[in-house]
C-alpha positions in Angstrom: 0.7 -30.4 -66.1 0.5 -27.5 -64.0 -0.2 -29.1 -60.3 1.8 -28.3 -57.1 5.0 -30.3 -57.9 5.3 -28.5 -61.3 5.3 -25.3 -58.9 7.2 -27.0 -55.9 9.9 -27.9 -58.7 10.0 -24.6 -60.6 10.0 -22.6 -57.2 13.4 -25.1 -56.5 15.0 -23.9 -59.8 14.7 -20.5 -59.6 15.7 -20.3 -55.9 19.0 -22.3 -56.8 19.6 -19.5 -60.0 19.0 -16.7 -57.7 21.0 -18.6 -54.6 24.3 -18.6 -56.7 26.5 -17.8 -53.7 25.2 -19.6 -50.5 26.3 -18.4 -47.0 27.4 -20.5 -44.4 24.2 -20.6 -41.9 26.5 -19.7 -38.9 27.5 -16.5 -41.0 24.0 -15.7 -42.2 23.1 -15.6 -38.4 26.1 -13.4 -37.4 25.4 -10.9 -40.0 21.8 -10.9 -39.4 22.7 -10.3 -35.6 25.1 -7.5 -36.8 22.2 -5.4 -38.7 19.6 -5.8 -36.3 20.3 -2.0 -34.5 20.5 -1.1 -38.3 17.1 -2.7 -39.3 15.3 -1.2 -36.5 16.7 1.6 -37.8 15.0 1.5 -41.2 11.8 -0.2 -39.7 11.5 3.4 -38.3 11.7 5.1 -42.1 9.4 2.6 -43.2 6.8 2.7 -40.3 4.0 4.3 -42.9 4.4 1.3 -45.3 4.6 -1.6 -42.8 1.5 0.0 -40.9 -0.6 0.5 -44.1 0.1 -3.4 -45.1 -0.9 -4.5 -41.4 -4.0 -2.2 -41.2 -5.2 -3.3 -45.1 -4.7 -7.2 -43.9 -6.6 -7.4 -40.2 -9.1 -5.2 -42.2 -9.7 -8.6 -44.4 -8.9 -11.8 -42.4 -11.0 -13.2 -39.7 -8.5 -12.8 -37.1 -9.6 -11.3 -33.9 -8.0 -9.5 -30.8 -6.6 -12.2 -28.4 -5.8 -14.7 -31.3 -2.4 -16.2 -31.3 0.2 -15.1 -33.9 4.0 -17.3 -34.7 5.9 -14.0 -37.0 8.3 -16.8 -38.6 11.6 -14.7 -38.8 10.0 -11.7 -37.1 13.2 -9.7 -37.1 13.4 -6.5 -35.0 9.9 -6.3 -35.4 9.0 -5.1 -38.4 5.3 -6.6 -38.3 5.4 -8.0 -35.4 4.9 -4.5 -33.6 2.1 -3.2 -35.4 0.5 -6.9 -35.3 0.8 -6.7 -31.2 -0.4 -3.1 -31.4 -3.8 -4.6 -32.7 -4.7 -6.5 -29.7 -2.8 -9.8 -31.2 -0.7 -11.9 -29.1 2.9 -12.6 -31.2 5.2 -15.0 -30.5 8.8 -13.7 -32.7 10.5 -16.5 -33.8 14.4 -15.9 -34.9 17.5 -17.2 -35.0 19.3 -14.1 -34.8 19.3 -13.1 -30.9 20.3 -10.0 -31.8 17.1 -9.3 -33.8 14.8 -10.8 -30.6 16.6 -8.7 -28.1 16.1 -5.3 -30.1 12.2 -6.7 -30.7 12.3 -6.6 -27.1 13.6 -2.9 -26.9 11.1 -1.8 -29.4 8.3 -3.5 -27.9 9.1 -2.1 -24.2 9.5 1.5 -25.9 6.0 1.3 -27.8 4.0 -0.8 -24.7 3.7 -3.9 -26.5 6.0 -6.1 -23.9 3.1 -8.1 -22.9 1.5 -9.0 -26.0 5.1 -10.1 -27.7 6.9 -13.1 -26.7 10.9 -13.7 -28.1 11.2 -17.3 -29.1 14.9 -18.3 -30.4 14.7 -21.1 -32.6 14.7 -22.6 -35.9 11.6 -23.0 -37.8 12.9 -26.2 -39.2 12.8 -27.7 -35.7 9.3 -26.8 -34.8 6.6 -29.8 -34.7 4.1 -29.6 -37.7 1.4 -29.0 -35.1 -1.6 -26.3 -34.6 0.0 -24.7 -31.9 -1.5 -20.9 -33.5 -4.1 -19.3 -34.7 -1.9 -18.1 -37.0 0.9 -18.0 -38.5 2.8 -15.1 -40.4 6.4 -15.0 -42.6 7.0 -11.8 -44.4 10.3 -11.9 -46.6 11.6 -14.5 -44.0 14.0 -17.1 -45.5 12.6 -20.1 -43.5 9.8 -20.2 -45.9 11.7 -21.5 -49.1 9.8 -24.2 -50.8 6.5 -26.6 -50.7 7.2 -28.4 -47.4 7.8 -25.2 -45.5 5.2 -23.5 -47.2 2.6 -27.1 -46.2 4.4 -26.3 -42.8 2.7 -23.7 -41.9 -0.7 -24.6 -42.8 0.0 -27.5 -40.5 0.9 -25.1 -37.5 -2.2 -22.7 -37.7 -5.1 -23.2 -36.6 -7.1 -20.2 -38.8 -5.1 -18.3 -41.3 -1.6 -17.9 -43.1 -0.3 -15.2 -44.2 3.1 -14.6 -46.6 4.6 -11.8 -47.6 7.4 -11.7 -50.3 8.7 -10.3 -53.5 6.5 -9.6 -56.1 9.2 -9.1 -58.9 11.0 -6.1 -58.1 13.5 -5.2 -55.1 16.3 -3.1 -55.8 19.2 -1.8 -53.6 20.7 0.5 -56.1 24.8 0.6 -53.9 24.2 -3.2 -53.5 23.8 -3.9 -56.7 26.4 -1.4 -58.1 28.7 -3.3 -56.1 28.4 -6.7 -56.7 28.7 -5.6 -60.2 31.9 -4.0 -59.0 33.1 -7.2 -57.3 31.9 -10.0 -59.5 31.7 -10.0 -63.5 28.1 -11.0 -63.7 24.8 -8.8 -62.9 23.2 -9.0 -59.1 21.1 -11.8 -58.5 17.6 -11.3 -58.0 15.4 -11.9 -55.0 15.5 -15.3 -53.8 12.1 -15.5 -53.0 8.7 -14.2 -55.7 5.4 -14.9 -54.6 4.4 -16.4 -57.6 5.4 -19.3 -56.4 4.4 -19.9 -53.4 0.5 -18.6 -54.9 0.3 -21.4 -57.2 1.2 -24.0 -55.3 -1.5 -23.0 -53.1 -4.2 -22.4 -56.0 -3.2 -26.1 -57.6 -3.7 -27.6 -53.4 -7.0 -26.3 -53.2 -6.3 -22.6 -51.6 -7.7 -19.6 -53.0 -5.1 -17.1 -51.3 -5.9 -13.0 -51.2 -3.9 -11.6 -52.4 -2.7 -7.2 -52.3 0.2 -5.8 -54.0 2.2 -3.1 -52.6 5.0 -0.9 -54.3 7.2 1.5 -52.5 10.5 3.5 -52.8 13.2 5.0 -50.1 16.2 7.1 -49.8 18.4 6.5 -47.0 21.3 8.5 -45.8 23.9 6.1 -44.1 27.2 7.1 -42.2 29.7 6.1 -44.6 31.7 3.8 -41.6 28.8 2.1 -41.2 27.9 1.4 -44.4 31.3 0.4 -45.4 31.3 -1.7 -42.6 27.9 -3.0 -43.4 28.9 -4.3 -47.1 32.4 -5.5 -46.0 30.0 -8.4 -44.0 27.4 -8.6 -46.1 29.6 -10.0 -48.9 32.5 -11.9 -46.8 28.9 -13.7 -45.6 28.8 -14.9 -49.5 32.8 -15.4 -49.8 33.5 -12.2 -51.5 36.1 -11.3 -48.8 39.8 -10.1 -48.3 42.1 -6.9 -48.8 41.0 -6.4 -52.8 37.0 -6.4 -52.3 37.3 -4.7 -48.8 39.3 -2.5 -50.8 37.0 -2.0 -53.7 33.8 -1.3 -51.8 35.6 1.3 -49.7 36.3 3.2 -52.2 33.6 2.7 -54.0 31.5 4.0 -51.2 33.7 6.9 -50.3 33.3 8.5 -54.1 29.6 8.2 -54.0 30.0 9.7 -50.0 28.8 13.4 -49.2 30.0 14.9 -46.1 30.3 11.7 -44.9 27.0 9.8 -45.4 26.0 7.9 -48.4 22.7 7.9 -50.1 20.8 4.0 -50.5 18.0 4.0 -53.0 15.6 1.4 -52.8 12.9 -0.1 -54.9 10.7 -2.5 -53.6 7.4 -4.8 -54.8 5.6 -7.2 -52.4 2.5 -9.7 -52.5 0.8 -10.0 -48.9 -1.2 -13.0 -49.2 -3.6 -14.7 -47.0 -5.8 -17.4 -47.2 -7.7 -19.8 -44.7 -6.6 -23.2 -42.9 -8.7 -26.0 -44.1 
C-alpha cells in the first residue's frame, strides 16, 4: 500500500543510491565554509530566479509582514534576503559559519541587518517545538527523510515551505569529472521532491506545489575552480596527487584565457502547505 512509510522507505533507498560516497560531516562543513564567498557569488547571477520563486510564494501563502521565518540551511542567503526584504523576520540557521558571516555581509550591504538573525546550529539539535511561524528549507541537506520532514511541521506554527529537486540538476564540469575520476556515471541529486510530496499527501497534507526550470553559464577563474573541485571531491575521498592531477588538467584544456565556463541545468519543486 502506498501510505507514508511506503514513501518514508522509498525516499531512504533512493537517498542511499544517490549518497554512494558519504562525506565526513566535519569535511562537509569545511567545504561548505570554503564556498560560501563563491555562493554569494552565484546568488548574485541568480538573483532574477531566486526573487521570481520568493515573489510567486508570499504571493500564495498566508504569511504576513512581521511573521517569524527559521531558513533551515539558509546559506549565504540565497532566500533568506529576499524573504527579509518582504517585511519577514528570518532567523538563518547553519552550520557552516562561514555561510552566516557572509549572510551577515549581504544583509548589511542590502539593509536587511535587522530583520535577519545568524543562528549556528544543527537542525538535528533543535526541540520539536512551535517556536516559528514558519519554517523554510530550500535544497538544504538537514531535510532528508520523514522525521525531519514531521520536524518541521512540529516547529511552525503556520506554514512549511520546501524547496528541492524536481528531477533534473546538472553541473555539466562536475559531472564530466567524476566521470573522469571514477568508472561509473555521476550520481544524481540526493534529494527529489517527489518524495517528500507524498509523504505529505498520504499524512493528510495537500502541499502547493510550482515548478521552476532554469539554466546558467558561469565563467570561473580557472585557480579557483581547480581549487574548488580539488575539495569538493577530497570531501568524498577522491583525493591525492593522481585526481588532483586529473582535474587540473582537465580543467586547464577546457580553460580560455584563464577562466572556465560551468553550465548548469537545474529543475525545482517549491512547495507549501499549511500547519494543522
Amino acid at each position: 500500500m502506498y501510505n507514508a512509510q511506503f514513501w518514508a522507505k522509498a525516499w531512504d533507498e533512493y537517498r542511499q543510491t544517490a549518497n554512494r560516497r558519504r562525506p565526513d560531516p566535519k569535511a562537509w562543513v569545511e567545504f561548505w565554509n570554503s564556498f560560501a564567498g563563491r555562493y554569494a557569488e552565484h546568488n548574485d547571477d541568480n538573483r532574477q530566479t531566486h526573487q521570481e520563486i520568493i515573489d510567486n510564494l508570499t504571493a500564495q501563502w498566508p504569511v504576513q509582514a512581521g511573521d517569524t521565518l527559521l531558513d533551515i540551511g539558509c546559506g549565504p542567503g540565497t532566500y533568506a534576503l529576499p524573504l527579509a526584504a518582504k517585511g519577514i523576520k528570518v532567523t538563518g540557521l547553519d552550520t557552516a559559519a562561514q555561510m552566516l558571516s557572509t549572510l551577515q555581509v549581504q544583509a548589511g550591504q542590502a539593509g536587511l541587518s535587522n530583520a535577519i538573525t545568524p543562528l549556528h546550529a544543527d537542525w538535528n539539535d533543535l526541540p520539536s517545538e512551535p517556536a516559528y511561524d514558519v519554517t523554510f528549507a530550500a535544497k538544504s541537506p538537514a531535510i532528508n527523510d520523514y522525521n525531519t520532514l514531521m520536524k518541521m511541521i512540529k516547529v511552525a506554527r503556520k506554514v512549511c515551505c520546501l524547496i528541492g529537486f524536481a528531477g533534473q540538476h546538472d553541473l555539466d564540469l562536475r559531472r564530466q569529472l567524476w566521470e573522469q575520476l571514477l568508472p561509473e556515471p555521476a550520481p544524481k541529486p540526493s534529494f527529489d521532491i517527489i518524495y517528500p510530496l507524498n509523504i505529505l499527501y498520504q499524512e493528510g497534507y495537500r502541499p502547493n506545489l510550482t515548478f521552476y526550470s532554469y539554466s546558467h553559464s558561469e565563467q570561473e577563474p580557472l585557480d579557483e575552480l581547480t581549487a574548488h573541485y580539488i575539495r569538493y571531491f577530497a570531501m568524498l575521498g577522491i583525493a591525492g596527487s593522481k585526481a588532483e592531477g586529473i582535474i587540473s588538467r582537465f580543467l586547464q584544456d577546457r580553460a580560455v584565457d584563464g577562466l572556465c565556463t560551468e553550465q548548469s541545468a537545474t529543475t525545482v519543486g517549491v512547495m507549501w502547505w499549511k500547519v494543522k
